[in-house]
NULUMKE-687897 format. One record per atom (N, C-alpha, C, O, CB): residue number from 1; atom name; x, y, z. Coordinates in pm, whole numbers, plus 32768, in hexadecimal, padded with zeros to 4 digits. Each point is the difference from the previous one (the first is absolute). Glycine has a CB too. Layout:
N
@baza: NUM&vokol: CA&x: X&y: Y&z: Z
...
***
This chain:
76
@baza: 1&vokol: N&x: 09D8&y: 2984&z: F6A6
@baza: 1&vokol: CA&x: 8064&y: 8069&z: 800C
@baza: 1&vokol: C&x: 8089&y: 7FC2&z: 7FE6
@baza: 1&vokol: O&x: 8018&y: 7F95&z: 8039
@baza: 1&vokol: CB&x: 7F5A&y: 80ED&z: 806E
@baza: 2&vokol: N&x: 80F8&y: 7FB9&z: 7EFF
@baza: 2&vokol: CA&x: 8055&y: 7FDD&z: 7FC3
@baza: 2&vokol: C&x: 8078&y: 804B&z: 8089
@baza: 2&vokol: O&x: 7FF7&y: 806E&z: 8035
@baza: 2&vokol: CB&x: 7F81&y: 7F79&z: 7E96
@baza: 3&vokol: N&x: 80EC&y: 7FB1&z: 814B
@baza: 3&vokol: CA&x: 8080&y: 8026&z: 8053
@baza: 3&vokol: C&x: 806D&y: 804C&z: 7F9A
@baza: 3&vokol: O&x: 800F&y: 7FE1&z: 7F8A
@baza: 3&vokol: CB&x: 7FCC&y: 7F3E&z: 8122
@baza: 4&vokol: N&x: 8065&y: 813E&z: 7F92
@baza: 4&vokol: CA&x: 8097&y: 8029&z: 7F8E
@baza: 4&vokol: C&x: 8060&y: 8030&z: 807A
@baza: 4&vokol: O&x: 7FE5&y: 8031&z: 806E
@baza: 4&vokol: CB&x: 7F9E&y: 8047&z: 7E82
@baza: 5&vokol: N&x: 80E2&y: 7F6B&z: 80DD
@baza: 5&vokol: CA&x: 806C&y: 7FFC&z: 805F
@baza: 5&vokol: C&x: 8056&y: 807F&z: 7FD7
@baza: 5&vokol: O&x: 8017&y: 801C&z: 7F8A
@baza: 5&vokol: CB&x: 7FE8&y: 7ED5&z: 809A
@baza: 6&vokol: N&x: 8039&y: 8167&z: 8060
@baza: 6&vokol: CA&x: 8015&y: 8079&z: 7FB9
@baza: 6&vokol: C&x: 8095&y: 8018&z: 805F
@baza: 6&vokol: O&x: 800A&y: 7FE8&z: 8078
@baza: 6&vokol: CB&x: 7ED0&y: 8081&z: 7F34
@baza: 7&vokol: N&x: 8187&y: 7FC6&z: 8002
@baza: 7&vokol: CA&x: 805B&y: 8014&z: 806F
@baza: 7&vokol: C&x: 8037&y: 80B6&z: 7FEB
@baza: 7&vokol: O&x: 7FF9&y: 8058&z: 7FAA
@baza: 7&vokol: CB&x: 805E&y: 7E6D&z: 805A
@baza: 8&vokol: N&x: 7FD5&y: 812D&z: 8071
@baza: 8&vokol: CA&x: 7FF9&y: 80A8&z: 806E
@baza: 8&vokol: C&x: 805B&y: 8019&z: 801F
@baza: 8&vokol: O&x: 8045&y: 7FBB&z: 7FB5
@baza: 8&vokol: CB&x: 7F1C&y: 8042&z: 80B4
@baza: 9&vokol: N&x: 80FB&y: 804E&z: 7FED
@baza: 9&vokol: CA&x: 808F&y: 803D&z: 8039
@baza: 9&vokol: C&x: 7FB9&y: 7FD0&z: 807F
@baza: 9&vokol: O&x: 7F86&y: 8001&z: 8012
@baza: 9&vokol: CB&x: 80FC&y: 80EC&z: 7F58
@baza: 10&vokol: N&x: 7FD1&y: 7EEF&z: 80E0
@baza: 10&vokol: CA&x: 7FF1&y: 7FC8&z: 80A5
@baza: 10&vokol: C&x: 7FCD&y: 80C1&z: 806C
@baza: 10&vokol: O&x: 7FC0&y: 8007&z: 8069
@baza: 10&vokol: CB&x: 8163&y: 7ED8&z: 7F6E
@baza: 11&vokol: N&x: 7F03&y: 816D&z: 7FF5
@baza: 11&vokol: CA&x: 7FE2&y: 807E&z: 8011
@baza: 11&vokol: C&x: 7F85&y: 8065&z: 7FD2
@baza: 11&vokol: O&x: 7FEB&y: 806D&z: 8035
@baza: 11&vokol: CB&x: 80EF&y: 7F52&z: 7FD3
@baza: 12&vokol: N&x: 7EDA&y: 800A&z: 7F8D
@baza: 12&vokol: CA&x: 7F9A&y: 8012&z: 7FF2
@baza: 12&vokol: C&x: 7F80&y: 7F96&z: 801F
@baza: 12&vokol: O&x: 7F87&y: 8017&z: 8009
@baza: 12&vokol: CB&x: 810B&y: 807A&z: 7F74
@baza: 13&vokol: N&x: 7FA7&y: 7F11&z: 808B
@baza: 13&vokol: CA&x: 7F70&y: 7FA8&z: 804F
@baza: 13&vokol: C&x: 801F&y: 8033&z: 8078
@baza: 13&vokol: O&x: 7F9D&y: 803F&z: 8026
@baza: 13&vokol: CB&x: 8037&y: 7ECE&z: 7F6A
@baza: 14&vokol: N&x: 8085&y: 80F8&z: 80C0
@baza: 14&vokol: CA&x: 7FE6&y: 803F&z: 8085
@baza: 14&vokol: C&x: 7FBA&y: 8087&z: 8014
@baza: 14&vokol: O&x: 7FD1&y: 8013&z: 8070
@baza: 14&vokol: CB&x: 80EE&y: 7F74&z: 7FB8
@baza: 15&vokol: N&x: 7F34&y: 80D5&z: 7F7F
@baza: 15&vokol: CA&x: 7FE5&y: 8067&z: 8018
@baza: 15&vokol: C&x: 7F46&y: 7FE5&z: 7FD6
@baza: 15&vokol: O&x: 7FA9&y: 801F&z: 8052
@baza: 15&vokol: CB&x: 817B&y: 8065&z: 7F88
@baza: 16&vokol: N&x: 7EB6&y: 7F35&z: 7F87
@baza: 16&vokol: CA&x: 7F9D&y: 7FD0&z: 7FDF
@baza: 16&vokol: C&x: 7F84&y: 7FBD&z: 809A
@baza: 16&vokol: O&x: 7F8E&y: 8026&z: 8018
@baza: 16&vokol: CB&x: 812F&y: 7FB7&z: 7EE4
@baza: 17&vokol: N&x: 7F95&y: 7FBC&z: 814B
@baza: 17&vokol: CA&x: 7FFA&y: 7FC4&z: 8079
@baza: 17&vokol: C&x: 7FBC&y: 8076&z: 804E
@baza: 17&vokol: O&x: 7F95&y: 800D&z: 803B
@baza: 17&vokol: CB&x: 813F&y: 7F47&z: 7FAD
@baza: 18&vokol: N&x: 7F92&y: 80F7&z: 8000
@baza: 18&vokol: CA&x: 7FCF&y: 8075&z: 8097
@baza: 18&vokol: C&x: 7F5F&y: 803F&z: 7FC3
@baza: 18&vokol: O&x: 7F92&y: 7FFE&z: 8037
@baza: 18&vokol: CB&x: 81AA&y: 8082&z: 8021
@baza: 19&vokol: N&x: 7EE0&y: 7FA3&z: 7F4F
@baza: 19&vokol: CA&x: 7FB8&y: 8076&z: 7F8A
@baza: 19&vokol: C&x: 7F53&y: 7FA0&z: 8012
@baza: 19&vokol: O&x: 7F94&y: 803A&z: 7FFB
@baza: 19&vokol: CB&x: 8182&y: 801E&z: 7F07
@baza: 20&vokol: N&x: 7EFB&y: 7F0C&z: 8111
@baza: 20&vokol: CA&x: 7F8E&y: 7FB9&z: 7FE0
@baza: 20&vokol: C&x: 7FE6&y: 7FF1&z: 8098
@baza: 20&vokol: O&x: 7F90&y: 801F&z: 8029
@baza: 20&vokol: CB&x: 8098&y: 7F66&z: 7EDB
@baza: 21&vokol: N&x: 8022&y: 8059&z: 8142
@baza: 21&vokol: CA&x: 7FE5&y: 800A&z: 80B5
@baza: 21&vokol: C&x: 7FCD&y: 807D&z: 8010
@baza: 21&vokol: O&x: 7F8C&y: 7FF3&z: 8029
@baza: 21&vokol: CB&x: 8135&y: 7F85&z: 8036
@baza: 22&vokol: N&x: 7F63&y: 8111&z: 7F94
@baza: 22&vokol: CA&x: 7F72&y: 805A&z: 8009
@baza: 22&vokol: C&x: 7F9B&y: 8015&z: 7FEE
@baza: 22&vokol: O&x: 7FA9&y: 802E&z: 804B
@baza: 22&vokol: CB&x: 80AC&y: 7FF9&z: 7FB4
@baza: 23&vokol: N&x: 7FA7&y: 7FB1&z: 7F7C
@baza: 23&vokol: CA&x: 7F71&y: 7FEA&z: 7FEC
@baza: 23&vokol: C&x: 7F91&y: 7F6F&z: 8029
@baza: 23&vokol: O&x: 7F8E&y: 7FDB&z: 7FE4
@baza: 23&vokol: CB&x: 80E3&y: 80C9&z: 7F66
@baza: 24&vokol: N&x: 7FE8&y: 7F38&z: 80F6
@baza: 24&vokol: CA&x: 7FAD&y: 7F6F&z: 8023
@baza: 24&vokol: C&x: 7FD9&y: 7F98&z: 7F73
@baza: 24&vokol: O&x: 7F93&y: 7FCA&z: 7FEC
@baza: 24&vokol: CB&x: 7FED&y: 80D1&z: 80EF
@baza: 25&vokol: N&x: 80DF&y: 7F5E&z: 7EE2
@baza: 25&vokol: CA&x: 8008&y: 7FB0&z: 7F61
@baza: 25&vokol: C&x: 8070&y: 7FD0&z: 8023
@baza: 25&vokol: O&x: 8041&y: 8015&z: 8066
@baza: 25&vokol: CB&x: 7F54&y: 8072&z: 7ED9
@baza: 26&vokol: N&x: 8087&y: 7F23&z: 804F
@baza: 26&vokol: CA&x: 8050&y: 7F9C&z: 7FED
@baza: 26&vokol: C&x: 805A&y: 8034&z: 7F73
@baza: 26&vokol: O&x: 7FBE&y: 8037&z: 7FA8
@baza: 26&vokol: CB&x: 7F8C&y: 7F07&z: 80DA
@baza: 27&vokol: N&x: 8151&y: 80AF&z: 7F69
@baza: 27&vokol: CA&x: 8025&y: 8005&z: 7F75
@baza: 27&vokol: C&x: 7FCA&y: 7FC5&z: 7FA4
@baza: 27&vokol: O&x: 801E&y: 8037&z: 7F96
@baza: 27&vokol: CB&x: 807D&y: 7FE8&z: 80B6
@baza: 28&vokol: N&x: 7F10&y: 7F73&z: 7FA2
@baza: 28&vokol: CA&x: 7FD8&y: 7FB0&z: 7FA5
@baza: 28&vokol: C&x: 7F77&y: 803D&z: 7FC9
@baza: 28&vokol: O&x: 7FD5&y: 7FF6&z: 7F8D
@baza: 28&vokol: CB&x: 80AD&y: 7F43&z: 80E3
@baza: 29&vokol: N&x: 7F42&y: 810C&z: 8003
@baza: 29&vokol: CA&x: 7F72&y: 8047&z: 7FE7
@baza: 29&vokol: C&x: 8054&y: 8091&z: 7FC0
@baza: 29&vokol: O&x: 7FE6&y: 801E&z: 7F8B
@baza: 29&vokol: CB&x: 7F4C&y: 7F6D&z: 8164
@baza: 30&vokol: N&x: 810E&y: 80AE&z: 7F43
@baza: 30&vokol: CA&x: 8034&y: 8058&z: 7FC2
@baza: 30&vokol: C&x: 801D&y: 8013&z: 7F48
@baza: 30&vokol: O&x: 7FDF&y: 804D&z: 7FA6
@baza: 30&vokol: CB&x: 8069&y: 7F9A&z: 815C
@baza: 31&vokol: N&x: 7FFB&y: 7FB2&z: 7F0B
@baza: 31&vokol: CA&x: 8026&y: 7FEC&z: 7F55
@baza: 31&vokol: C&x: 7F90&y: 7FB8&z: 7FC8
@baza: 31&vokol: O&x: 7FED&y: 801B&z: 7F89
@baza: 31&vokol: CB&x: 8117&y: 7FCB&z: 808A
@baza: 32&vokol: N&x: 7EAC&y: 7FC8&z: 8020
@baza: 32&vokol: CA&x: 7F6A&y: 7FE9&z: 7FD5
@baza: 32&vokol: C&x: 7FAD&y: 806D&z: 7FCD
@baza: 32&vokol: O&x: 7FCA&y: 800C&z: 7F92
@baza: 32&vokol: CB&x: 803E&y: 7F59&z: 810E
@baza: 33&vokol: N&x: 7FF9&y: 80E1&z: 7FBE
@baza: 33&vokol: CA&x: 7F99&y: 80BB&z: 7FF1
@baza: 33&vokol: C&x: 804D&y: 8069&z: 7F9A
@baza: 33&vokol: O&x: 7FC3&y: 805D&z: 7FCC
@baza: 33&vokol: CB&x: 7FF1&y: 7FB1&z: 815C
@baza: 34&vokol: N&x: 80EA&y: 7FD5&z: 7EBD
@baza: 34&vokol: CA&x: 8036&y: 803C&z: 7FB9
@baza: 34&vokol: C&x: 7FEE&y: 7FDC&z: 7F54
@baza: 34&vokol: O&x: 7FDA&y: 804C&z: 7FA7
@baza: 34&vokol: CB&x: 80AB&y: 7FCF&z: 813E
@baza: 35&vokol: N&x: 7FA4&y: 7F56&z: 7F12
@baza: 35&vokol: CA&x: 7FE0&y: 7FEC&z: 7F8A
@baza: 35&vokol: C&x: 7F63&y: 8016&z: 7FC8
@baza: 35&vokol: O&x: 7FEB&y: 8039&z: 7F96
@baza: 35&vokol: CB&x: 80DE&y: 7F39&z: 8094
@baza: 36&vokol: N&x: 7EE2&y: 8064&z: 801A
@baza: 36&vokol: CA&x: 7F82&y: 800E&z: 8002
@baza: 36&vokol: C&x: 8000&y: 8096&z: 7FCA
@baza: 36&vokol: O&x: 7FF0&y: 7FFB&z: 7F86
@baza: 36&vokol: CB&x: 7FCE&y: 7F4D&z: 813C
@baza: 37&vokol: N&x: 804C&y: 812C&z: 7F64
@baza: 37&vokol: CA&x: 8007&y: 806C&z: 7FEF
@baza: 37&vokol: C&x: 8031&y: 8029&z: 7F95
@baza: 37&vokol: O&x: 7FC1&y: 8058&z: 7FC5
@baza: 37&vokol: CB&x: 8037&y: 7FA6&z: 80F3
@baza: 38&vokol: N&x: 808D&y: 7FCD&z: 7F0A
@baza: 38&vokol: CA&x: 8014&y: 8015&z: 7F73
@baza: 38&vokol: C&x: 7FB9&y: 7FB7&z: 7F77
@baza: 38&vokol: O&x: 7FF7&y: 8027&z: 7F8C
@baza: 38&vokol: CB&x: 80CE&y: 800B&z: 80F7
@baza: 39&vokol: N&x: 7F10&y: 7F59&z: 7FBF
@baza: 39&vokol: CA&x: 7F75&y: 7FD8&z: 7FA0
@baza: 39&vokol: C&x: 7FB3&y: 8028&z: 7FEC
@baza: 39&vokol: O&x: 7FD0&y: 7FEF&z: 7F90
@baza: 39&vokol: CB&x: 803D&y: 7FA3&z: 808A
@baza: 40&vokol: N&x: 7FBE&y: 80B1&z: 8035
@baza: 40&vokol: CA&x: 7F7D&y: 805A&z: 8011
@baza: 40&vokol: C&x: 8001&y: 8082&z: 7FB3
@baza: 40&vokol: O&x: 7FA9&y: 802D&z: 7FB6
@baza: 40&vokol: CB&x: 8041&y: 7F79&z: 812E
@baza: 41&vokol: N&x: 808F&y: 808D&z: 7F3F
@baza: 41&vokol: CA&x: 800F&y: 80AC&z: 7FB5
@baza: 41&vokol: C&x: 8049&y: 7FA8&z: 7F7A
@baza: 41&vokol: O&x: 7FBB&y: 801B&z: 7F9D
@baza: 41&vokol: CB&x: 808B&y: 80E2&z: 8158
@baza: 42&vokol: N&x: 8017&y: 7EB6&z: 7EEB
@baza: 42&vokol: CA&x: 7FEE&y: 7FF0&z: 7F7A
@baza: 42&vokol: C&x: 7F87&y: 7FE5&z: 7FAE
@baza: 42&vokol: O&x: 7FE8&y: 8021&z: 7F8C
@baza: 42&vokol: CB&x: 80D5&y: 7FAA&z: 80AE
@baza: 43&vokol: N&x: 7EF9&y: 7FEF&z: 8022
@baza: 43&vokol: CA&x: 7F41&y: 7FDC&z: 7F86
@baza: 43&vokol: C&x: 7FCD&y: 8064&z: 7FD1
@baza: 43&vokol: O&x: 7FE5&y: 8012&z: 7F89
@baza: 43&vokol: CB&x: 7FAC&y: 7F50&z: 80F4
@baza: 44&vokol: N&x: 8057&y: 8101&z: 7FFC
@baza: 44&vokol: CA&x: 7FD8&y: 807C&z: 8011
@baza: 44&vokol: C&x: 8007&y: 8040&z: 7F9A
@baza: 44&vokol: O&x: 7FA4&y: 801C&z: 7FB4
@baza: 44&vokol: CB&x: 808B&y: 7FE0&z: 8106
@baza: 45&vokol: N&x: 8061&y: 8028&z: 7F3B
@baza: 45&vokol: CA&x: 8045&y: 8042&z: 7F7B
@baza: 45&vokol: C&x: 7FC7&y: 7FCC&z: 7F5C
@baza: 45&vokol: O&x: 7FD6&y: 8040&z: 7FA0
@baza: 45&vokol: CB&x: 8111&y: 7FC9&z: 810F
@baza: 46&vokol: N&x: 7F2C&y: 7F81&z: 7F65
@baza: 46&vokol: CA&x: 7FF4&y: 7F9D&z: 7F81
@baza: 46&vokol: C&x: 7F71&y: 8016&z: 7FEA
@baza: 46&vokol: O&x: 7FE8&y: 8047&z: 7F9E
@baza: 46&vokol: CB&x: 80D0&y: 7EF7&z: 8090
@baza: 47&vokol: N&x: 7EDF&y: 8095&z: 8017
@baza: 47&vokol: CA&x: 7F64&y: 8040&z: 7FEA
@baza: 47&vokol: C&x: 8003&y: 80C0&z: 7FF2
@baza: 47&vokol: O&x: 7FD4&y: 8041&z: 7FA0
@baza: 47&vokol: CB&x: 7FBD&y: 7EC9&z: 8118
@baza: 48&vokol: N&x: 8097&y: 8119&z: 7F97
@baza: 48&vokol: CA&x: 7FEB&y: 80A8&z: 7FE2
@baza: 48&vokol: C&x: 805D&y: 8019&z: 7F4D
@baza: 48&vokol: O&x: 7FCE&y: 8059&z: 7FBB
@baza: 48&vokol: CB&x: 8043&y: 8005&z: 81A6
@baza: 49&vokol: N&x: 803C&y: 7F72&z: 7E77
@baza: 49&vokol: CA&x: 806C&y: 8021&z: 7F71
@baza: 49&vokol: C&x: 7F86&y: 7FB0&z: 7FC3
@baza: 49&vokol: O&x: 7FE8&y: 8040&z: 7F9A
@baza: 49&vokol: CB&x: 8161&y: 7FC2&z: 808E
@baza: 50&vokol: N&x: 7E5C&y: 7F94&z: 7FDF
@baza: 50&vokol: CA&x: 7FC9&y: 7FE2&z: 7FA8
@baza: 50&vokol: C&x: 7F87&y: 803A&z: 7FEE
@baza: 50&vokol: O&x: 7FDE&y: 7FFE&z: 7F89
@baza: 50&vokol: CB&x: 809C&y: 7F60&z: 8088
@baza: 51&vokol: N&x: 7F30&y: 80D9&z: 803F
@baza: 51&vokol: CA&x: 7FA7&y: 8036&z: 7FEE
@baza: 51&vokol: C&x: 8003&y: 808D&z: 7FC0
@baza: 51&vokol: O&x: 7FA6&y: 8039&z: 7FC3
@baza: 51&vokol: CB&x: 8027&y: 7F2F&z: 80DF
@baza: 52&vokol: N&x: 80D6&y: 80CF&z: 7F81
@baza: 52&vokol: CA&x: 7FFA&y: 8079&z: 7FB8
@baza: 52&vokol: C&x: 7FFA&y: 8004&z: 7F63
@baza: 52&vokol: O&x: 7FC3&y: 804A&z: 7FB2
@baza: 52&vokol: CB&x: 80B1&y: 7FF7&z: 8113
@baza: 53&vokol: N&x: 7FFF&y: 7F30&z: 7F21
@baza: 53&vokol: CA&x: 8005&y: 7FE8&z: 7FA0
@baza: 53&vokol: C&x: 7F48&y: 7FD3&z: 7F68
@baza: 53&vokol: O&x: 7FE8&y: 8017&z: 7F89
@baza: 53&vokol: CB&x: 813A&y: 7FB7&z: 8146
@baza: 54&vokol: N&x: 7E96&y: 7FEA&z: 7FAC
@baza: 54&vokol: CA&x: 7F8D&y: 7FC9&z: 7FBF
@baza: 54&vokol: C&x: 7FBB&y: 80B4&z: 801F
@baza: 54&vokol: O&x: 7FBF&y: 800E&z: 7F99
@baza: 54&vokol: CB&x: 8031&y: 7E8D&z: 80A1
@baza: 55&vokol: N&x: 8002&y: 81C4&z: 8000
@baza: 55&vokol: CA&x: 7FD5&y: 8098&z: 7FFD
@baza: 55&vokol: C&x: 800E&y: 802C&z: 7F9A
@baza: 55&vokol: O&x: 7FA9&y: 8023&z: 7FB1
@baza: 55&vokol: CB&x: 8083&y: 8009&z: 8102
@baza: 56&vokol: N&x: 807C&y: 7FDB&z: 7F3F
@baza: 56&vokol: CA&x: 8034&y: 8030&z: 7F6B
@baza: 56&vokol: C&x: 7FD7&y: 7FDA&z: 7F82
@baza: 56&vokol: O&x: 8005&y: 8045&z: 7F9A
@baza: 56&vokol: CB&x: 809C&y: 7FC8&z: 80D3
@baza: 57&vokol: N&x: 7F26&y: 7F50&z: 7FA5
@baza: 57&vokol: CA&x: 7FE4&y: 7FD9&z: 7F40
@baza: 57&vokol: C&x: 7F8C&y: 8022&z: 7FEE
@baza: 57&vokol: O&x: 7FE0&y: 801E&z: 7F8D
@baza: 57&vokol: CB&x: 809A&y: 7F19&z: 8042
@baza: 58&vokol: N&x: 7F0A&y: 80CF&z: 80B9
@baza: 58&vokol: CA&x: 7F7B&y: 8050&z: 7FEC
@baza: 58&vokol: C&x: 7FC8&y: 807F&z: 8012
@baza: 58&vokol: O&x: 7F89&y: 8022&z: 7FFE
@baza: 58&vokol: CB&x: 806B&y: 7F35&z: 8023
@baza: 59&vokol: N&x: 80A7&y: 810E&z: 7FFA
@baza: 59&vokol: CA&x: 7FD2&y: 8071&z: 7FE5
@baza: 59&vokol: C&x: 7FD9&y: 801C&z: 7F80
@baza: 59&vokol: O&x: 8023&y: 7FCC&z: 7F96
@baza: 59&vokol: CB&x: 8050&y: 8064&z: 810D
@baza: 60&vokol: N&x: 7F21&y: 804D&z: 7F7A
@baza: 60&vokol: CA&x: 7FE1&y: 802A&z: 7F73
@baza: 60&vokol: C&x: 8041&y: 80A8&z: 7FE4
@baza: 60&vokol: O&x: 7FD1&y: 8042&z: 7FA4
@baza: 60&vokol: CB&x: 7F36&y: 7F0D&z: 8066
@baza: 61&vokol: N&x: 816C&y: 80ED&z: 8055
@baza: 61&vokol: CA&x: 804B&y: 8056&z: 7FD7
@baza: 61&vokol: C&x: 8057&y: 800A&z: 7FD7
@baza: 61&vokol: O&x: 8063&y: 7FBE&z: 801F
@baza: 61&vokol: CB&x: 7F54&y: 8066&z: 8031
@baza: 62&vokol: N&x: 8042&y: 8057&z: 7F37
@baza: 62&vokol: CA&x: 8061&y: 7FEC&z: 7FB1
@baza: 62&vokol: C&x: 8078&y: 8089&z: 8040
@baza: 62&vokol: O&x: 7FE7&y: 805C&z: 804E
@baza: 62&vokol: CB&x: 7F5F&y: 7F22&z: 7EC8
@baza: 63&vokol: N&x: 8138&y: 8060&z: 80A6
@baza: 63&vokol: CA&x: 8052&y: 806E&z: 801B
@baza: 63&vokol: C&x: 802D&y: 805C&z: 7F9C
@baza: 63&vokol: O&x: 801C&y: 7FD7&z: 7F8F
@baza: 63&vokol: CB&x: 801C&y: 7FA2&z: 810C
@baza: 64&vokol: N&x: 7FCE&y: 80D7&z: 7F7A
@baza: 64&vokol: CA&x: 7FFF&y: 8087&z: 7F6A
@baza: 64&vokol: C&x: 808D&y: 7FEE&z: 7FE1
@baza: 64&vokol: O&x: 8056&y: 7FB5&z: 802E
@baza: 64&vokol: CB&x: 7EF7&y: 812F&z: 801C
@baza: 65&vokol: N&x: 80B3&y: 7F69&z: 7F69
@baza: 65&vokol: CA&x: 80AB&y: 8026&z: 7FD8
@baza: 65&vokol: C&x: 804B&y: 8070&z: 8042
@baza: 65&vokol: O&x: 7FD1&y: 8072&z: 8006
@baza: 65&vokol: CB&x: 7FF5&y: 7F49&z: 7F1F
@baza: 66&vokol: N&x: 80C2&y: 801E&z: 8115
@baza: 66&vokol: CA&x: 806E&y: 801A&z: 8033
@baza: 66&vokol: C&x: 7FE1&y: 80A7&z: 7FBA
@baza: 66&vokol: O&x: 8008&y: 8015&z: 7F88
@baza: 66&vokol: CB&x: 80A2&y: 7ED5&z: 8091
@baza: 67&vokol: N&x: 7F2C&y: 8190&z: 805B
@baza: 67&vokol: CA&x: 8019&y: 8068&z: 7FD0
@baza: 67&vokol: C&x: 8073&y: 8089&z: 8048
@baza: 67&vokol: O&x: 7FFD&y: 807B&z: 8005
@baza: 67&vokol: CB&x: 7F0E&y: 7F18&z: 7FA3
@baza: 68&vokol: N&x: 816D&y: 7FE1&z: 8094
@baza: 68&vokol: CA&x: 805E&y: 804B&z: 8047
@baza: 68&vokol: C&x: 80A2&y: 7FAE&z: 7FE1
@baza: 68&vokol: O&x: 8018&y: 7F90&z: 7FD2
@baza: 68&vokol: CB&x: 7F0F&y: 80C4&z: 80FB
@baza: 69&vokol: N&x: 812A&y: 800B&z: 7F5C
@baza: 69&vokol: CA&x: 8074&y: 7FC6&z: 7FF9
@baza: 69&vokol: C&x: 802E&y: 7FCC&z: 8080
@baza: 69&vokol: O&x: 7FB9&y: 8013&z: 8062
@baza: 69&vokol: CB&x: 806E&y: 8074&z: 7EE9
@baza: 70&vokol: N&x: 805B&y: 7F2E&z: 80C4
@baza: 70&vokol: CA&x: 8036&y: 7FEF&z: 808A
@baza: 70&vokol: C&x: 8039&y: 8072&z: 8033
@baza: 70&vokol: O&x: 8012&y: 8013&z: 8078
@baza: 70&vokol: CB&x: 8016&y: 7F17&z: 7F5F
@baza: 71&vokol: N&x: 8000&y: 813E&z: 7FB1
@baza: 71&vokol: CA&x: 8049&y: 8070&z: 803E
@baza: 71&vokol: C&x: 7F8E&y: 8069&z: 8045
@baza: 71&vokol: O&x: 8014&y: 8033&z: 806E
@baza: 71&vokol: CB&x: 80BF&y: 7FB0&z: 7ED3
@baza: 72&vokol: N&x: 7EB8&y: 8037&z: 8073
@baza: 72&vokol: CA&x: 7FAB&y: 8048&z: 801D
@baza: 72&vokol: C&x: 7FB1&y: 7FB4&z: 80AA
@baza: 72&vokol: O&x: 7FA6&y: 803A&z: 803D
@baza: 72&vokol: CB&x: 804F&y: 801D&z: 7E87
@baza: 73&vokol: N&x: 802D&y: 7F5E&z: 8156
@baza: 73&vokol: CA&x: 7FD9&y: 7FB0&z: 808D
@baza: 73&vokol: C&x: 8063&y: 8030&z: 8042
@baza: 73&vokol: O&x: 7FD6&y: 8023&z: 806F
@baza: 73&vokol: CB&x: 7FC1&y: 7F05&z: 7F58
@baza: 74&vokol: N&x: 80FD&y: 80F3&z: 802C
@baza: 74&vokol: CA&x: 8052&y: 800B&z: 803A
@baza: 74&vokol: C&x: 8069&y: 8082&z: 801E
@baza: 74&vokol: O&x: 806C&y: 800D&z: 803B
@baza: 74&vokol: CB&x: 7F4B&y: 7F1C&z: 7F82
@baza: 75&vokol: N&x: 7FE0&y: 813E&z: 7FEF
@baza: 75&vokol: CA&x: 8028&y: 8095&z: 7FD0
@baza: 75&vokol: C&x: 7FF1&y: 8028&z: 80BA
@baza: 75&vokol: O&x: 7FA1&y: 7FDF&z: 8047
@baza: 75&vokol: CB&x: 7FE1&y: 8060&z: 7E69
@baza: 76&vokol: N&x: 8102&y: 8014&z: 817E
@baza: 76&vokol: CA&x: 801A&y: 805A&z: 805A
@baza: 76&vokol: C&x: 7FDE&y: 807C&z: 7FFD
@baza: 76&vokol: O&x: 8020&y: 804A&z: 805D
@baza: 76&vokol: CB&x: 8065&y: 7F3A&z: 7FB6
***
């Protein structure tokens, strides 16, 4: 496990402090579980865009031709 040094407003680690004392965590587990979390939903993303993408080159549907306008979508 890799260390990084992070600096804060003296007013939000105190509040962070409190925020992690309720829950019985620590700030360090905090921003541990946080980053963790944006790794996770970024992969996520990155596997779900590619599979749509590998969907798309083996579909076998085709799309017809455009038999509308933008105005006729947008007629009142």
């Amino acid at each position: 496990m890799k260390n990084i040094t992070l600096s804060v407003d003296e007013d939000t680690l105190a509040e962070v402090r409190r925020y992690a004392a309720n829950r019985d965590s620590s700030v360090n587990a905090l921003v541990r579980e946080f980053l963790r979390e944006i790794a996770t939903r970024e992969d996520r993303a990155r596997k779900a865009r590619q599979k749509i993408r590998e969907l798309s080159e083996s579909s076998k549907a085709r799309i017809g031709s455009r038999s509308w306008t933008r105005t006729d979508l947008h007629e009142r």
